[in-house]
gemmi code that builds the backbone of each chain (N, CA, C; Angstrom):
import gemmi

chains = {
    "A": [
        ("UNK", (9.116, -9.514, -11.196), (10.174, -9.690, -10.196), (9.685, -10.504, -9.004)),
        ("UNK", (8.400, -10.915, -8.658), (7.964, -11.347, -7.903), (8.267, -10.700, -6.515)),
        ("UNK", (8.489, -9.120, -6.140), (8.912, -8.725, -5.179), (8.024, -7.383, -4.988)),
        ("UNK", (6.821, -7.477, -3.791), (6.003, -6.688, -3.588), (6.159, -5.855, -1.952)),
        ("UNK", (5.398, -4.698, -2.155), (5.358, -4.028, -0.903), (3.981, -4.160, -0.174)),
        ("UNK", (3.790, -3.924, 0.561), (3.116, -3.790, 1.133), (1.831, -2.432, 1.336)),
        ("UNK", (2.942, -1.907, 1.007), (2.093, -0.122, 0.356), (1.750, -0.077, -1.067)),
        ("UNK", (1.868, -1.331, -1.650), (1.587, -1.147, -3.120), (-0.186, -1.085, -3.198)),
        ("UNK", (-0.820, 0.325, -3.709), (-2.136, 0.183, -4.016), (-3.037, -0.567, -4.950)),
        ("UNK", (-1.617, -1.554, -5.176), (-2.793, -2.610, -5.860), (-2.343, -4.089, -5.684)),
        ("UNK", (-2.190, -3.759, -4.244), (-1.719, -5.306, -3.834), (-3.157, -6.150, -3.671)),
        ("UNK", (-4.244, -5.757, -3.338), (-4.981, -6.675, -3.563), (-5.643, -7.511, -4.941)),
        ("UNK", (-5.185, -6.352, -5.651), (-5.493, -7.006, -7.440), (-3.952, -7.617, -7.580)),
        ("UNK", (-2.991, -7.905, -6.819), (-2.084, -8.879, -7.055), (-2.064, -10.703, -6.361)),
        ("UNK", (-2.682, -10.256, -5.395), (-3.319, -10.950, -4.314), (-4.899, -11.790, -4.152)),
        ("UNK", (-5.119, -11.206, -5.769), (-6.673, -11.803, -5.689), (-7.006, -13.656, -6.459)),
        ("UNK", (-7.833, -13.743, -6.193), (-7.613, -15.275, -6.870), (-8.295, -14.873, -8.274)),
        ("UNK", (-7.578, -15.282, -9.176), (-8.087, -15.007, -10.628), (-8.522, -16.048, -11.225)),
        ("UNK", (-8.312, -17.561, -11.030), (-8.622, -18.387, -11.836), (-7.469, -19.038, -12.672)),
        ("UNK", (-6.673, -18.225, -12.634), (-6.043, -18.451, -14.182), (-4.676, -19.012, -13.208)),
        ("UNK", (-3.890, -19.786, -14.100), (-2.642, -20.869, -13.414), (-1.816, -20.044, -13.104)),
        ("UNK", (-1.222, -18.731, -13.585), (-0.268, -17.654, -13.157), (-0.435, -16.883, -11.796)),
        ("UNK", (-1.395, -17.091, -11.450), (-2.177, -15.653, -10.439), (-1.163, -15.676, -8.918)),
        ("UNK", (-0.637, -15.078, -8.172), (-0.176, -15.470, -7.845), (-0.652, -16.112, -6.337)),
        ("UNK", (-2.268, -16.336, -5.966), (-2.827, -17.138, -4.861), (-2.815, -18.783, -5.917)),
        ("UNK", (-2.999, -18.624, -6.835), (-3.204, -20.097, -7.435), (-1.402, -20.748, -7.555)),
        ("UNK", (-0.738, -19.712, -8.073), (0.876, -20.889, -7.694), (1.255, -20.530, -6.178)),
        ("UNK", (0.374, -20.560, -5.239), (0.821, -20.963, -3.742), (-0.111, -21.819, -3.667)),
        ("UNK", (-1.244, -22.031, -4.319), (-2.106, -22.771, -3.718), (-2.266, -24.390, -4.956)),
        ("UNK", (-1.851, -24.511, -5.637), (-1.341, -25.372, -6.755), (-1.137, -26.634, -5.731)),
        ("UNK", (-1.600, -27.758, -6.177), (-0.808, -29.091, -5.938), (0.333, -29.415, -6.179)),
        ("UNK", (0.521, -29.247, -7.353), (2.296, -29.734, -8.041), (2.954, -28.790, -8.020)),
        ("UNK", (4.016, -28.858, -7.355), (4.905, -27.906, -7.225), (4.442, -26.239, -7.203)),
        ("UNK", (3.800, -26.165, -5.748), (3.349, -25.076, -5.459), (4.655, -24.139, -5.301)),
        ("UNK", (4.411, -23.025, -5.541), (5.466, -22.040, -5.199), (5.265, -21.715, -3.501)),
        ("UNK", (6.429, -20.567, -2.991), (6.608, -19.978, -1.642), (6.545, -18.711, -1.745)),
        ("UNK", (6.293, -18.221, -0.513), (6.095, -17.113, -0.287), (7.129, -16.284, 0.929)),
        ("UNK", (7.736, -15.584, 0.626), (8.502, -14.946, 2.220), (7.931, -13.757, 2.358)),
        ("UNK", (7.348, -13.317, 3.605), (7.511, -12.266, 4.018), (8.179, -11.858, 5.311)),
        ("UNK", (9.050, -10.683, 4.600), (9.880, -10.400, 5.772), (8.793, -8.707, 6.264)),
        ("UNK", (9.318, -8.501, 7.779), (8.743, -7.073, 8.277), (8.662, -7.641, 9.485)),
        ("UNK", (8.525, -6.700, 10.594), (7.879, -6.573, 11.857), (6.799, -5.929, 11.962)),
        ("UNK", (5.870, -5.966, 11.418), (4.667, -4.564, 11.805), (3.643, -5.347, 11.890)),
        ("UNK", (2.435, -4.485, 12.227), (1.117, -5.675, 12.403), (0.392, -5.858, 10.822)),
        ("UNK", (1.109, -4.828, 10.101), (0.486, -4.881, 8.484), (1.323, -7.008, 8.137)),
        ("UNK", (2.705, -7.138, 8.409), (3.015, -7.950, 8.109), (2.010, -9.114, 8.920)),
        ("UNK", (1.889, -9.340, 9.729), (0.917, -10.303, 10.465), (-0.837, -10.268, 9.862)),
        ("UNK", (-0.914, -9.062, 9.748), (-2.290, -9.511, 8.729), (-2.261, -9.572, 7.308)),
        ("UNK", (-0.955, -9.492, 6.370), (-0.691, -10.013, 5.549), (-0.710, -11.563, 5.270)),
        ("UNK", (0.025, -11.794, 6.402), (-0.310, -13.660, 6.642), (-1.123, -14.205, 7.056)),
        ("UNK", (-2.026, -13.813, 7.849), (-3.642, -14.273, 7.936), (-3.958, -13.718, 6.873)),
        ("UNK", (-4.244, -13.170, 5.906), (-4.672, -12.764, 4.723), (-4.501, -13.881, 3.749)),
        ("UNK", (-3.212, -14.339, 3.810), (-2.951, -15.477, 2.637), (-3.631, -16.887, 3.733)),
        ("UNK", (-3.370, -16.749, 4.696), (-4.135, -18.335, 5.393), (-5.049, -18.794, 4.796)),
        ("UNK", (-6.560, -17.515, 5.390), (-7.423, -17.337, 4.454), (-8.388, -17.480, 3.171)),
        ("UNK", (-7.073, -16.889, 2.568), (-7.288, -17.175, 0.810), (-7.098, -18.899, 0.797)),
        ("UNK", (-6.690, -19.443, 1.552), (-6.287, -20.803, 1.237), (-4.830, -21.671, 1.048)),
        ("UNK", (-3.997, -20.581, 1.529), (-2.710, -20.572, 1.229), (-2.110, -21.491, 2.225)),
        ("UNK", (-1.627, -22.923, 2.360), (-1.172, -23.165, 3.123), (0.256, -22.719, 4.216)),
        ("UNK", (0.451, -23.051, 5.449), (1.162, -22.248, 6.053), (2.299, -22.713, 5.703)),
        ("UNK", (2.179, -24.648, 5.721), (4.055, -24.614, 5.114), (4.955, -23.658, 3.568)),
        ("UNK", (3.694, -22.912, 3.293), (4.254, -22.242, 2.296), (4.709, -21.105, 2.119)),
        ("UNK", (4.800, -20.767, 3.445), (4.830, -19.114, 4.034), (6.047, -19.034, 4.969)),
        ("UNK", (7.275, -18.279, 4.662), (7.882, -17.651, 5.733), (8.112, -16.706, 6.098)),
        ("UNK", (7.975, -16.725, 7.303), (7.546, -15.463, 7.570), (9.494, -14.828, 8.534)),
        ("UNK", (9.683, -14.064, 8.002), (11.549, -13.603, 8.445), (11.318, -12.112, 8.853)),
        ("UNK", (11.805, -12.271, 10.343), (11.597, -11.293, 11.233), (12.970, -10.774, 11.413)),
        ("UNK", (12.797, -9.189, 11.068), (14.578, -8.186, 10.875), (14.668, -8.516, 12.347)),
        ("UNK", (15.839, -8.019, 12.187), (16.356, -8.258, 13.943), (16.180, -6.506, 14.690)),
        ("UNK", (15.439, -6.486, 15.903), (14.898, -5.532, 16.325), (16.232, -4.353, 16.692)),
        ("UNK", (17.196, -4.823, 16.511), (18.823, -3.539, 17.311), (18.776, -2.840, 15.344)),
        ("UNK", (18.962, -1.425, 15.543), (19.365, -1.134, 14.196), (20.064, 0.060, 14.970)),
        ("UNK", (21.035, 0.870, 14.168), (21.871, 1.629, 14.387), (21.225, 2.953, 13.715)),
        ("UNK", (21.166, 4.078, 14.726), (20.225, 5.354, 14.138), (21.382, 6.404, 13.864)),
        ("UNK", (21.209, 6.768, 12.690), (22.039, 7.651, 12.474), (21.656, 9.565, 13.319)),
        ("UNK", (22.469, 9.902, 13.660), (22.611, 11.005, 14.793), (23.018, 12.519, 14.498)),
        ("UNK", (22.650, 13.505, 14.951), (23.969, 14.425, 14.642), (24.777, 14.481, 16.489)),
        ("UNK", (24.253, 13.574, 16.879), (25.046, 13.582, 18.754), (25.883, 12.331, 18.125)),
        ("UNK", (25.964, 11.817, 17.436), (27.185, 10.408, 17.497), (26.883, 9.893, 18.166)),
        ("UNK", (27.831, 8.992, 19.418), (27.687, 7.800, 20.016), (26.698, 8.464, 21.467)),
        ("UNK", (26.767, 9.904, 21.747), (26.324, 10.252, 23.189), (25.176, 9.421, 23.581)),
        ("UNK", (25.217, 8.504, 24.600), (23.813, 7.353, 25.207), (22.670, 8.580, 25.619)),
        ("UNK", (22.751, 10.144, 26.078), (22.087, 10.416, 26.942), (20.960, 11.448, 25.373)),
        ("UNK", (21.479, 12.109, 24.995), (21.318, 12.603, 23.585), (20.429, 11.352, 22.560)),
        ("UNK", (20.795, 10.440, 22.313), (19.909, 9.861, 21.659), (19.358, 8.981, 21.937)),
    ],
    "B": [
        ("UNK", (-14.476, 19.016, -7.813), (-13.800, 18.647, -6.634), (-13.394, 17.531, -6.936)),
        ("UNK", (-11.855, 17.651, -6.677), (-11.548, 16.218, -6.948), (-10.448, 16.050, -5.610)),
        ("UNK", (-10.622, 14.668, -4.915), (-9.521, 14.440, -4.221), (-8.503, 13.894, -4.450)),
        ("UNK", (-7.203, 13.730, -3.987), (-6.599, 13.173, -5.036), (-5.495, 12.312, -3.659)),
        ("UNK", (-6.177, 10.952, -3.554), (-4.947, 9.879, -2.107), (-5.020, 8.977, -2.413)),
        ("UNK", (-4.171, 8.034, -2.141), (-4.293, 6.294, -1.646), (-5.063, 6.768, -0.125)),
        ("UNK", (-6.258, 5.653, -1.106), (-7.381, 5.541, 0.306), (-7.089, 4.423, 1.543)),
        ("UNK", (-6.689, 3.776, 0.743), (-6.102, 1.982, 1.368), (-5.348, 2.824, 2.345)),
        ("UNK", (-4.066, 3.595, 2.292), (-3.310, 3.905, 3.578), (-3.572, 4.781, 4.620)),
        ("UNK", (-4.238, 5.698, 3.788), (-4.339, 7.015, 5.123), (-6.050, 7.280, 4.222)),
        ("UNK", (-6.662, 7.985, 4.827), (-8.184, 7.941, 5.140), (-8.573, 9.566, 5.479)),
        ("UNK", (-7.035, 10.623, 4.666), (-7.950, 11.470, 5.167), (-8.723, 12.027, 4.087)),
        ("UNK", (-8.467, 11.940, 2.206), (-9.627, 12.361, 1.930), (-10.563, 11.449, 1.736)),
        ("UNK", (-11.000, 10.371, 2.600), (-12.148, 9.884, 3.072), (-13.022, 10.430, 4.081)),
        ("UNK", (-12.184, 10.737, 4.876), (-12.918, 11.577, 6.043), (-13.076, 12.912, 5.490)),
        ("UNK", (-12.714, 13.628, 4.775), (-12.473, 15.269, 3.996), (-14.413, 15.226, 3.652)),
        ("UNK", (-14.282, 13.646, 2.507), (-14.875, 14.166, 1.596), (-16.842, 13.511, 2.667)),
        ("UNK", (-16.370, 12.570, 3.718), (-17.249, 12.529, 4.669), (-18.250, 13.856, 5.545)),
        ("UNK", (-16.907, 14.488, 5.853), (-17.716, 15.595, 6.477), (-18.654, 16.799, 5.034)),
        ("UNK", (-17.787, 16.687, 4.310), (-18.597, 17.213, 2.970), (-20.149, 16.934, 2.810)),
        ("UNK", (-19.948, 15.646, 3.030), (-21.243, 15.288, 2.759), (-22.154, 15.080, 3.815)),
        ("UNK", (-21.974, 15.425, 4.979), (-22.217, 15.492, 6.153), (-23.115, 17.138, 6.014)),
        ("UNK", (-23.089, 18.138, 5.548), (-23.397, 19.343, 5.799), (-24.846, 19.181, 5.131)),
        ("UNK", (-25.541, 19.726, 5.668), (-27.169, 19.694, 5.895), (-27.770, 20.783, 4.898)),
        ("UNK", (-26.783, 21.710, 4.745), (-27.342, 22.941, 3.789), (-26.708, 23.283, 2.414)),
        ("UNK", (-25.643, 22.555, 2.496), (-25.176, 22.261, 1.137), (-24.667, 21.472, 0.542)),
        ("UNK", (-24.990, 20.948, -0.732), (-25.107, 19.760, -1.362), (-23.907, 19.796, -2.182)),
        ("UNK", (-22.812, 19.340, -2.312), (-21.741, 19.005, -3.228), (-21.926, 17.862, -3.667)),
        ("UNK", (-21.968, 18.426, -5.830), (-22.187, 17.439, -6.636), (-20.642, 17.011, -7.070)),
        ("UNK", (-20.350, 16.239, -8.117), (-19.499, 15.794, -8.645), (-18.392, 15.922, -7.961)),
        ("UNK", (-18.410, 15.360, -7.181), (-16.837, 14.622, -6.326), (-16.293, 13.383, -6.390)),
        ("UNK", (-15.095, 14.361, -6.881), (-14.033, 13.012, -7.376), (-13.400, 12.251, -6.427)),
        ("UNK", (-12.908, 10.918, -6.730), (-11.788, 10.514, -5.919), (-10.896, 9.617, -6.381)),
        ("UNK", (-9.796, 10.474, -6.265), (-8.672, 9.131, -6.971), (-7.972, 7.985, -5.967)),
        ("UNK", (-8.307, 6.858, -6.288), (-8.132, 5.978, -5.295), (-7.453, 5.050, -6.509)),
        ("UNK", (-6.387, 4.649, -6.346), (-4.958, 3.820, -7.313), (-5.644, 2.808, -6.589)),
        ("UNK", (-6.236, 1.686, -7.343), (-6.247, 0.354, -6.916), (-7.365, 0.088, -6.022)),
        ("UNK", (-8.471, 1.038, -6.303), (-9.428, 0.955, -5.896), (-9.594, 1.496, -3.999)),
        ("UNK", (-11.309, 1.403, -4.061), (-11.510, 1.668, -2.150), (-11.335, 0.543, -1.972)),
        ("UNK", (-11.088, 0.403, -0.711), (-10.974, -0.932, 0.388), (-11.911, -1.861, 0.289)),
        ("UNK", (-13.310, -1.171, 0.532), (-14.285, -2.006, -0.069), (-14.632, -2.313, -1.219)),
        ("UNK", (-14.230, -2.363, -2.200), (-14.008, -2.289, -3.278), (-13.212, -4.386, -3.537)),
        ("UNK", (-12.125, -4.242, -2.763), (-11.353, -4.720, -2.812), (-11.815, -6.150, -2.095)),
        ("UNK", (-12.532, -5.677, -1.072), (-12.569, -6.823, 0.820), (-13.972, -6.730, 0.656)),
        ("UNK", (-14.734, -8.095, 0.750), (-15.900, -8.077, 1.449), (-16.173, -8.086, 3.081)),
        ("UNK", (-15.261, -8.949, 3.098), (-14.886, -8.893, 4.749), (-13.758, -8.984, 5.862)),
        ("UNK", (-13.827, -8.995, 7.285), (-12.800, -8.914, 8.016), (-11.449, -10.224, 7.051)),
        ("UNK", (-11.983, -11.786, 6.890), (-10.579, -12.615, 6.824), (-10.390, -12.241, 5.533)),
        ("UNK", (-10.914, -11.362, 3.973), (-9.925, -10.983, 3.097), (-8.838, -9.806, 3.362)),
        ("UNK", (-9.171, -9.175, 4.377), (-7.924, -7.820, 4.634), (-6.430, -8.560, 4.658)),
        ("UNK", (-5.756, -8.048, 4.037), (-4.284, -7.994, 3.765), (-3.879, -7.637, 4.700)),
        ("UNK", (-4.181, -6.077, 4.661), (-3.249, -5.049, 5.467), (-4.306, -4.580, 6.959)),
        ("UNK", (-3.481, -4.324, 7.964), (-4.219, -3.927, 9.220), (-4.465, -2.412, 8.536)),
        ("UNK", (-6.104, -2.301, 9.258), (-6.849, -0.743, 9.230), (-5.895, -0.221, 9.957)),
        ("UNK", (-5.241, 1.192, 10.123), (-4.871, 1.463, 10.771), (-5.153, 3.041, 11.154)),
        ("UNK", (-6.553, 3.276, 11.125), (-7.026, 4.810, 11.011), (-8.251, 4.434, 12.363)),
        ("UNK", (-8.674, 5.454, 12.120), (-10.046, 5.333, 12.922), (-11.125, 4.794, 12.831)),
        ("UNK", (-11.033, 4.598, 11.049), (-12.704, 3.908, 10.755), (-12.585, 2.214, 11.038)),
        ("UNK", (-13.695, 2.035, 10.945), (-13.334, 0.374, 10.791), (-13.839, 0.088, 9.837)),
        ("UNK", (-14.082, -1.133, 9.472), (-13.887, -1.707, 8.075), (-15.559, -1.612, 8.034)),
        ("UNK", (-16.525, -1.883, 9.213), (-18.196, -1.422, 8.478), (-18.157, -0.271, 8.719)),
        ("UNK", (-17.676, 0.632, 9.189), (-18.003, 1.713, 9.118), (-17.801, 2.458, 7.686)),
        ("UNK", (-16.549, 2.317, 7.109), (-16.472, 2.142, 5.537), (-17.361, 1.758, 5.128)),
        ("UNK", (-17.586, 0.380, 5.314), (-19.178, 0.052, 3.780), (-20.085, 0.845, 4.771)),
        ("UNK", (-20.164, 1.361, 5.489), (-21.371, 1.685, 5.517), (-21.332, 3.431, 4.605)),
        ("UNK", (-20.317, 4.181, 4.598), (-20.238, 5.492, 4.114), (-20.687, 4.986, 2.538)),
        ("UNK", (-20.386, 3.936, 1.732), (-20.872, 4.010, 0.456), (-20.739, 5.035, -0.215)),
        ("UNK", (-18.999, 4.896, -0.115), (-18.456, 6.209, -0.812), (-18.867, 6.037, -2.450)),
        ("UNK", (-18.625, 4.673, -3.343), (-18.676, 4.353, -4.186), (-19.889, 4.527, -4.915)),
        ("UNK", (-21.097, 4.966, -4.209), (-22.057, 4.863, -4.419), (-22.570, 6.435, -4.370)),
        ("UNK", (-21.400, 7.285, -3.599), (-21.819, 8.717, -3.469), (-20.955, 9.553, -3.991)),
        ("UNK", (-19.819, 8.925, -4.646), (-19.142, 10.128, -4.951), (-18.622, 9.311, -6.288)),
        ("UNK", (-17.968, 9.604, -7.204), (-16.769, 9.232, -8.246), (-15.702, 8.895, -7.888)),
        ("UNK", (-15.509, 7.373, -7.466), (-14.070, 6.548, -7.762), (-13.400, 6.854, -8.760)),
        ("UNK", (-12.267, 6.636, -8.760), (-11.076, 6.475, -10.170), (-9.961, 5.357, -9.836)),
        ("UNK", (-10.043, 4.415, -10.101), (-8.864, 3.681, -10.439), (-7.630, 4.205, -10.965)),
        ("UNK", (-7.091, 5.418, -10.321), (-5.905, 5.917, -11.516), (-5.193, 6.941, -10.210)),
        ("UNK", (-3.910, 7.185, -10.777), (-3.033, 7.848, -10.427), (-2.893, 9.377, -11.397)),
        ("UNK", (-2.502, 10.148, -10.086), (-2.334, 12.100, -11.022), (-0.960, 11.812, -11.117)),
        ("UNK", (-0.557, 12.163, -12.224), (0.862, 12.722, -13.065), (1.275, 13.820, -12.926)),
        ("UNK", (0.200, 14.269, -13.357), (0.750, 16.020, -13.568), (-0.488, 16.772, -13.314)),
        ("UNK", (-0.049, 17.880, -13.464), (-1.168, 18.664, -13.046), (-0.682, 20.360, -13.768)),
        ("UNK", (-2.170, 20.514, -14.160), (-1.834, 21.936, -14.550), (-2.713, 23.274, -14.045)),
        ("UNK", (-2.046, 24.072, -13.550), (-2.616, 24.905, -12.633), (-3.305, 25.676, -13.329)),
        ("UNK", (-2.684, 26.328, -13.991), (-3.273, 27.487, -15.196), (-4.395, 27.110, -15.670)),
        ("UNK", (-4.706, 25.915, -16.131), (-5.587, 25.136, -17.064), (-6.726, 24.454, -15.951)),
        ("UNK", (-6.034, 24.296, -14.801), (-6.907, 23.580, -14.025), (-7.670, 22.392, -14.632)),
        ("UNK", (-6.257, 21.799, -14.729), (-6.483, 20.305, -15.265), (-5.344, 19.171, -14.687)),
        ("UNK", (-5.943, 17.996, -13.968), (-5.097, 17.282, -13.943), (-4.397, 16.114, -14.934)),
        ("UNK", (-3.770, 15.693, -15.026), (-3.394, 14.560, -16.037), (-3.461, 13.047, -15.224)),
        ("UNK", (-3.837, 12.028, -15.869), (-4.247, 10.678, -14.834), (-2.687, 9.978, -15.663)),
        ("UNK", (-2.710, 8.839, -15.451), (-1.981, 7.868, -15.870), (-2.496, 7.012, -16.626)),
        ("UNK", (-3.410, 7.271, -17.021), (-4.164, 6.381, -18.244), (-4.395, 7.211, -19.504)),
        ("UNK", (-3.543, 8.358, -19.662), (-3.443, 9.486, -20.865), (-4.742, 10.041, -20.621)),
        ("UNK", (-5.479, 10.453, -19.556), (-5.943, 11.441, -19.615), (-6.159, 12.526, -18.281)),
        ("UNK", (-7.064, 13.384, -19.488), (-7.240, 14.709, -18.629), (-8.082, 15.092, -17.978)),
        ("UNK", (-8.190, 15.309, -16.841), (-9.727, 15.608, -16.180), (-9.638, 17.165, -15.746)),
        ("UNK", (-10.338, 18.066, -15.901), (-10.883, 19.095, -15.536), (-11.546, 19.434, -13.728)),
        ("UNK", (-11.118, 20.397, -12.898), (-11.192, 20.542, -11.495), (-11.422, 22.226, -11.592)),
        ("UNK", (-12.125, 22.032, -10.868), (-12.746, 23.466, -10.048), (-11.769, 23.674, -8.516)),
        ("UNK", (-11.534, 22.636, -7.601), (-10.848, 22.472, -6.799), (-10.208, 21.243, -6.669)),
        ("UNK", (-9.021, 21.437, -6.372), (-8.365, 19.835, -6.328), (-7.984, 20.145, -4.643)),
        ("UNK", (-8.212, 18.847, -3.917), (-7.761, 18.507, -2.460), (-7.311, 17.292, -2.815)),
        ("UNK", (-5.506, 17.619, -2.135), (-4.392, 16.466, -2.496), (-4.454, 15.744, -0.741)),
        ("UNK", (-4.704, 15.039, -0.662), (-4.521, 13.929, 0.230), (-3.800, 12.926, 0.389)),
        ("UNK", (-2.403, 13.345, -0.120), (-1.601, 12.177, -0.428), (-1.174, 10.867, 1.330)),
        ("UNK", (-0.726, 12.507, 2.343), (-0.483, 11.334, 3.268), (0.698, 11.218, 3.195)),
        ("UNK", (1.292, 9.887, 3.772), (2.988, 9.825, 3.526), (2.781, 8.864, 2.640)),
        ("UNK", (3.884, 8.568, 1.890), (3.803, 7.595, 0.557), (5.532, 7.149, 0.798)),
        ("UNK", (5.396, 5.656, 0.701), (6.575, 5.044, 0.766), (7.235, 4.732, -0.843)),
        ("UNK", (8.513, 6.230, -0.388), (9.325, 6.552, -1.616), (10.351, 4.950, -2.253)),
        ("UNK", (10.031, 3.933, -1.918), (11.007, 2.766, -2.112), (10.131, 1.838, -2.587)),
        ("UNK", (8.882, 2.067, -2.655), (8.065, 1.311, -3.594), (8.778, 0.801, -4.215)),
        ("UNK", (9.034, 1.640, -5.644), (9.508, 1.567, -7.054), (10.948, 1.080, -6.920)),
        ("UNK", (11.563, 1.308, -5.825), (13.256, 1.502, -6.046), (13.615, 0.255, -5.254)),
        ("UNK", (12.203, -0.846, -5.085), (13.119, -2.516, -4.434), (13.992, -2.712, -4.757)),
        ("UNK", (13.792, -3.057, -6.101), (15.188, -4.343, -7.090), (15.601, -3.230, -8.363)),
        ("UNK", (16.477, -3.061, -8.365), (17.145, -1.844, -9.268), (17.171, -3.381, -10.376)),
        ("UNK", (16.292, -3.128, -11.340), (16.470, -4.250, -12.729), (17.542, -4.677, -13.608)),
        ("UNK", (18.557, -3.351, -13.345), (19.753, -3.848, -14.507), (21.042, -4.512, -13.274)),
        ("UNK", (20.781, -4.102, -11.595), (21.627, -5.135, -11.025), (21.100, -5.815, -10.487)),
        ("UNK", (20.294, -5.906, -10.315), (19.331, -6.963, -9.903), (19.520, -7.107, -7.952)),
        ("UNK", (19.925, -6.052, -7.728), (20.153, -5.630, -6.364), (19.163, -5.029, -5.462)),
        ("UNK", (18.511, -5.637, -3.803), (17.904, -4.605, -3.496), (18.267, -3.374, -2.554)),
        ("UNK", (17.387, -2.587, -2.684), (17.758, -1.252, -2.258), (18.407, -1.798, -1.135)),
        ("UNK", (19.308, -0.709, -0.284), (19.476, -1.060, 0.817), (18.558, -0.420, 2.341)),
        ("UNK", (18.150, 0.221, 1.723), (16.567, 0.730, 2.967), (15.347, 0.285, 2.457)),
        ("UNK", (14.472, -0.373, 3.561), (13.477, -1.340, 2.930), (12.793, 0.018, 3.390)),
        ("UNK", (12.749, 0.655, 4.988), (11.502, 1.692, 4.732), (12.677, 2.796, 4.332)),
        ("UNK", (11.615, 4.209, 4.745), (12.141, 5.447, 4.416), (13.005, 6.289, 5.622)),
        ("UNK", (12.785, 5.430, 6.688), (13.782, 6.268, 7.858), (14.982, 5.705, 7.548)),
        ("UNK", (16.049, 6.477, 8.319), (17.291, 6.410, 8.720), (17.801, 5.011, 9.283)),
        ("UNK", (16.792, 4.260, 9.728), (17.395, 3.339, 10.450), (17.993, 2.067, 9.659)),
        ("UNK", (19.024, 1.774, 10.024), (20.137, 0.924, 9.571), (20.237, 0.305, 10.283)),
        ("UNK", (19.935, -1.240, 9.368), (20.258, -2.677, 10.578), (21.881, -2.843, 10.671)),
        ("UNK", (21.866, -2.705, 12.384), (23.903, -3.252, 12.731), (23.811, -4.572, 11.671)),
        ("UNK", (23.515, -5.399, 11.600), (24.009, -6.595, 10.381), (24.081, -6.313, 8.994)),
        ("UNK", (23.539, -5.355, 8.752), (23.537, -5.331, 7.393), (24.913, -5.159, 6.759)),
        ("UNK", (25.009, -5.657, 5.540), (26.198, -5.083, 4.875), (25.764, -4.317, 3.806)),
        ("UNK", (26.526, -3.479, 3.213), (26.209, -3.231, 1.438), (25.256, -3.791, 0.430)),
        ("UNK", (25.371, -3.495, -0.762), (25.409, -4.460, -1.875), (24.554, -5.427, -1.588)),
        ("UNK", (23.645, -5.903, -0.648), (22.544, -7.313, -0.437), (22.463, -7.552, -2.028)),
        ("UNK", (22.668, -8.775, -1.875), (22.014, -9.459, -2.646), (21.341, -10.814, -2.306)),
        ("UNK", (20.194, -11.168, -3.291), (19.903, -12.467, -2.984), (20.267, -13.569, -2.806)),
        ("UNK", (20.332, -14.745, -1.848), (20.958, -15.890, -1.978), (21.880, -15.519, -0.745)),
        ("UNK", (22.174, -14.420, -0.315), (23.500, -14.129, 0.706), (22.919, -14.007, 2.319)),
        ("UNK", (23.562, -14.274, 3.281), (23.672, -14.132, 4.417), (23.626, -12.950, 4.873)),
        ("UNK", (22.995, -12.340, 5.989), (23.209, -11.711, 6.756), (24.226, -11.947, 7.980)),
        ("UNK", (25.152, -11.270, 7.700), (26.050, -11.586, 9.064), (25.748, -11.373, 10.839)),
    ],
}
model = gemmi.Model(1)
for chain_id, residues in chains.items():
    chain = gemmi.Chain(chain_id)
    for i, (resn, *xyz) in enumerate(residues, 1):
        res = gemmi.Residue()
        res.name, res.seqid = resn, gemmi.SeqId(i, " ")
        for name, pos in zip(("N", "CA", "C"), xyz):
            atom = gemmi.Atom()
            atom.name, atom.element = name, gemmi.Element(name[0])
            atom.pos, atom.b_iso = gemmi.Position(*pos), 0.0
            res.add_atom(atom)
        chain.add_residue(res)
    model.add_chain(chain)
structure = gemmi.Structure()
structure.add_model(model)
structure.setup_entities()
């Protein structure tokens, strides 16, 4: 699926350079038609995720990086009360 | 003795099995540790391969320096099951290991791992973490290719 977490305990054996044309640091890091990478998150795990791929060799135009938008709506048992939640 | 955490996230049966071995008058042999995807060091020789920020107390030499790998029994594997009676756990690689004491160290574990992209709609979840919180933009149903309003 090409769609990883961040808590996955074996993101670095997904993340490692293997050699082999599939891996997935070698199709970001490929000449011809390199693949992309998005990572979305706000946390500091996401920011050293992307120095992580720099690193490895990953160029940056190949990286986006998509930041949630910081307002989210918390669900309550006070409802709308401003002072309560 | 077997511990049984993702070491990569939380560090406490690292530190558990630290002070263990820390005690001056008694020697604990065969200690296990199940670590899914290996220790950290294991993984990182140094600070620019880290992925993920440390986010515990140790730092990253202070790890190589414990040379857990070297003092206790790694496992590359995940517990399934477990049987009390029998005092046996089950791994994910079809087998069975035998415990005198098991210390579970799981930690919090992010239940949405598994449940990103539901495969037969090809939809993702709609909570990326595990709290309550709901982005005001979001709609339903995300799918790929679509806008956030």
């Amino acid at each position: 699926m090409g769609v990883y977490s961040i808590d996955d305990p074996y993101l670095y054996a997904h993340f490692r350079p293997t050699g082999r044309k599939e891996g997935n640091i070698e199709l970001l890091k490929r000449k011809k038609k390199p693949q992309n990478c998005v990572v979305y998150g706000r946390t500091l795990n996401t920011i050293a995720f992307i120095n992580g791929l720099l690193n490895k060799g990953v160029e940056g135009n190949r990286i986006s990086y998509v930041i949630p938008p910081r307002s989210y709506t918390k669900k309550s048992k006070f409802g709308k009360n401003p002072i309560l939640n | 003795m077997i511990f049984d955490g993702d070491s990569k996230k939380n560090f406490l049966g690292i530190s558990f099995i630290e002070s263990l071995l820390t005690i001056k008058d008694v020697k604990f042999t065969y200690i296990t540790l199940l670590a899914p995807g290996g220790l950290l060091t294991m993984n990182v020789q140094d600070y620019p391969d880290l992925l993920k920020a440390i986010s515990t107390n140790y730092t990253f030499q202070e790890i190589k320096n414990l040379m857990l790998d070297a003092r206790v029994n790694v496992l590359d594997t995940k517990m399934v099951s477990l049987d009390k009676k029998g005092k046996r756990i089950g791994l994910d690689k079809n087998v069975t290991l035998p415990y005198d004491l098991l210390i579970c160290t799981v930690g919090l574990i992010d239940t949405q791992l598994q449940n990103m992209v539901d495969p037969q709609t090809r939809q993702i979840s709609p909570l990326i973490s595990t709290g309550v919180y709901q982005s005001s933009n979001y709609e339903g149903n995300f799918k790929f290719g679509t806008k956030h309003k």
